[in-house]
Every structure is written in structure tokens, then in C-alpha cells.
C-alpha positions in Angstrom: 24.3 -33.8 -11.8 25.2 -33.9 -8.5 28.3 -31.1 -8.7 25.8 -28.8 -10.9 23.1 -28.8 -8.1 25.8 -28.0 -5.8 27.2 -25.1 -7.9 23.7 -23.5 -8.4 23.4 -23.4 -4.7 26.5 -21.8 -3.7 26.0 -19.5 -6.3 22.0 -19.2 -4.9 23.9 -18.5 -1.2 26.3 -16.4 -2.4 23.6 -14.1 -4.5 21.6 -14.0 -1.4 24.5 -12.9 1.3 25.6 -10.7 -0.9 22.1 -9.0 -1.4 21.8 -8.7 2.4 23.2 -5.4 2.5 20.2 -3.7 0.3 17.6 -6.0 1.5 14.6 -4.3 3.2 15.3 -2.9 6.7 13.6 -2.4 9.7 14.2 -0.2 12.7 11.5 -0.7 15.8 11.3 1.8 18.8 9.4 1.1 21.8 7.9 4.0 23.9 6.2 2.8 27.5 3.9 5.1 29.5 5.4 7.7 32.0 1.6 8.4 33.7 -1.3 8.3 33.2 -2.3 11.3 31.6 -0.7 9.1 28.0 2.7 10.6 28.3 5.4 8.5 26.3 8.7 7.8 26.8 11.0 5.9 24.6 12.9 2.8 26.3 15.8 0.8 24.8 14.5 -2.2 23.5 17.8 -3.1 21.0 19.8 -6.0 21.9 23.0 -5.3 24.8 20.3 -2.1 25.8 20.9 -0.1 22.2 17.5 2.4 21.8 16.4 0.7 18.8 16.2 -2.6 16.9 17.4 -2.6 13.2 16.4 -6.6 11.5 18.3 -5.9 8.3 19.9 -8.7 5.9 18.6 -12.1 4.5 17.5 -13.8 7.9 16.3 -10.6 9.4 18.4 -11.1 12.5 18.2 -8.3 15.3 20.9 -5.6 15.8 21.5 -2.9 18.1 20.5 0.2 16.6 21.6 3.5 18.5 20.7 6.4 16.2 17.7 8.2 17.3 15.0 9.2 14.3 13.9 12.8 14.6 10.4 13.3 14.8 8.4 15.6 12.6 4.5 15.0 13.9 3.7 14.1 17.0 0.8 12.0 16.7 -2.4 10.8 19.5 -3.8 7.6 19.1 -6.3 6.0 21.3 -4.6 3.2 22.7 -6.0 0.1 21.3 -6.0 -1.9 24.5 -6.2 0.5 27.5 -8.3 3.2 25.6 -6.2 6.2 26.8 -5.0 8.8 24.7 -1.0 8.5 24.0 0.8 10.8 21.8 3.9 9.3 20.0 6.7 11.0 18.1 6.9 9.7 14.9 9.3 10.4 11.6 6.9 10.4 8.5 8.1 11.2 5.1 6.5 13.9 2.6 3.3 12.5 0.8 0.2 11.4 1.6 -0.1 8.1 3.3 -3.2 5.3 2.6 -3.9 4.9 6.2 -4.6 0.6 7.2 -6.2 -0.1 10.8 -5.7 -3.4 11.5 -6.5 -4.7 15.3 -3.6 -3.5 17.4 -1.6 -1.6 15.0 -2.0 1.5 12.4 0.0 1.8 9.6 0.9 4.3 7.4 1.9 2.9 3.9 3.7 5.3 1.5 3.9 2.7 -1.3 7.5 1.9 -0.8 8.2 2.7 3.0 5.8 1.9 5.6 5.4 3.3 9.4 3.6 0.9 11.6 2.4 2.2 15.2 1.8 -1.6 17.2 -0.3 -1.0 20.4 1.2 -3.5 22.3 -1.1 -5.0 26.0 0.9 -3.4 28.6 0.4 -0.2 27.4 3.7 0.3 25.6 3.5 1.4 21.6 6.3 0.1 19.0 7.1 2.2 16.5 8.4 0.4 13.4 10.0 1.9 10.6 10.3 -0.3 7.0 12.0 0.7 4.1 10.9 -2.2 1.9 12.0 -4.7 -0.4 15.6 -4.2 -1.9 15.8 -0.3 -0.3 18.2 0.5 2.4 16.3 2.3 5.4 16.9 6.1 4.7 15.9 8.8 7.7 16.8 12.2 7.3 
């Protein structure tokens, strides 16, 4: 009993690790005001200094991610904790999104990849890209 309990879990590990390539990913950007008239600028926030964060993989564990997305809208929100205006460059896909406002964040959900815009209290915005369960993160 005791060597078939072990072999369905090494075989339950192995399946797992071996998934973590194609598991969902997420890359998150961080952009912290320049001035006050709501002017952005993006700052690394990836471990050793990288410009992004990617959490890819079974345990979701952060890694440097250096590619830069390019932007297709530049978007104005209303910052949700200082109330200024701040315009963010963001990399949304073809396709009409269902908008969700909830608290500090906006998030545009295309079904299978979301964009969420995080307001964060010092005035910064992250900017996190997801590409879903079981779908590698794809950015043209």
C-alpha cells in the first residue's frame, strides 16, 4: 500500500513539474509618477533590477523578466488613491474586453487573457499581464 501511495505521488510531482512550462504566466510592470501633472514612467521592479516580473511554473516563483511589451493604447485612469489623472501604456489584444472595477484595480478580461491595472497607495500603477490557465504568455 505503502509503495503504491508513493508511486502515485512521484508520478503526481513529476506531472506537475513537467506542466510548469505551459502553466499560466504572469508578467507585472510597475510605472511610478514622474510629476505631478500624472506623467508615468516605468521602473524595474524584476528581481536583480530586471524591468519586469514574470511568476511562471507550478509554485509561481518570481523571475526576472527583461523584455519590454509594446504598447498599443495609452490609457488615463483616475488614480484610485490620489485622484489624479495618470495615463499608462498598456498592450491589449484585439477584441472587446468585459471591463471589472474592483477597489484598487481595473481589469480587462478577454476570456482567456486578462490585463489588470493595480493602483497601488504611493501613487505607482502595476501593470499585470496574465495569460491564463495552461497558456504560455504570448505578446506580439
Amino acid at each position: 500500500m505503502k509503495r503504491k501511495l508513493a508511486a502515485i505521488l512521484v508520478t503526481f510531482v513529476c506531472w506537475t513539474w513537467s506542466l510548469s512550462d505551459v502553466r499560466a504566466e504572469q508578467v507585472r510592470f510597475r510605472y511610478a509618477p514622474v510629476d505631478v501633472a500624472g506623467t508615468m514612467s516605468q521602473v524595474p521592479i524584476g528581481p536583480n533590477g530586471a524591468l519586469g516580473e514574470q511568476l511562471r511554473g507550478v509554485g509561481l516563483l518570481p523571475q526576472p523578466y527583461q523584455r519590454a511589451f509594446r504598447p498599443n493604447q495609452m490609457v488615463t485612469f483616475r488614480h484610485a488613491y490620489g485622484g489624479r489623472l495618470v495615463t499608462i501604456p498598456l498592450t491589449l489584444p484585439q477584441g472587446t474586453p468585459r471591463l471589472e472595477h474592483n477597489g484598487d484595480r481595473i481589469i480587462y478580461n478577454y476570456g482567456s487573457y486578462v490585463v489588470e491595472v493595480r493602483f497601488m497607495p504611493d501613487g505607482a500603477v502595476d501593470v499585470v499581464y496574465n495569460s491564463g490557465f495552461l497558456r504560455p504568455l504570448v505578446v506580439e
